[in-house]
C-alpha positions in Angstrom: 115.9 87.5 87.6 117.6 90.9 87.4 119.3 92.0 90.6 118.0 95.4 89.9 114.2 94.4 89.6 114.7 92.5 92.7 116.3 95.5 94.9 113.5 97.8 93.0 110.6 95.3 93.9 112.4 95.3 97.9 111.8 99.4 97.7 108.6 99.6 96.8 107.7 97.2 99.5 109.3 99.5 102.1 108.4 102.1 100.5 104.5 100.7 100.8 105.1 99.3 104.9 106.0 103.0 105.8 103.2 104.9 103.9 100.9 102.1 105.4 102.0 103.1 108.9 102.6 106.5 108.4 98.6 106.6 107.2 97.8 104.4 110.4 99.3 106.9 112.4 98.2 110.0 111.1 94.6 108.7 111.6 95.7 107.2 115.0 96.5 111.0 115.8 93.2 112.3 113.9 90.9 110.3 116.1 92.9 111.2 119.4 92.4 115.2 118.4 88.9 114.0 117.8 88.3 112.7 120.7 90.1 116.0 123.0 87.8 118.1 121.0 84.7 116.7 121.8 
């Protein structure tokens, strides 16, 4: 087990959790423009 596998594995995950609520949000602010426009 490589330290630097490990810290590059941990990154990705981060990486994944923020672009997974970043996504949620954008589409959280998507459906509330929706919803003023209609």
């Amino acid at each position: 087990m490589n330290y630097k596998n490990i810290s590059r594995r941990l990154v990705l995950k981060q990486l994944a959790s923020m672009s997974a609520i970043g996504a949620m949000g954008s589409l959280r602010s998507l459906s509330l423009y929706a919803e003023e426009r209609n």
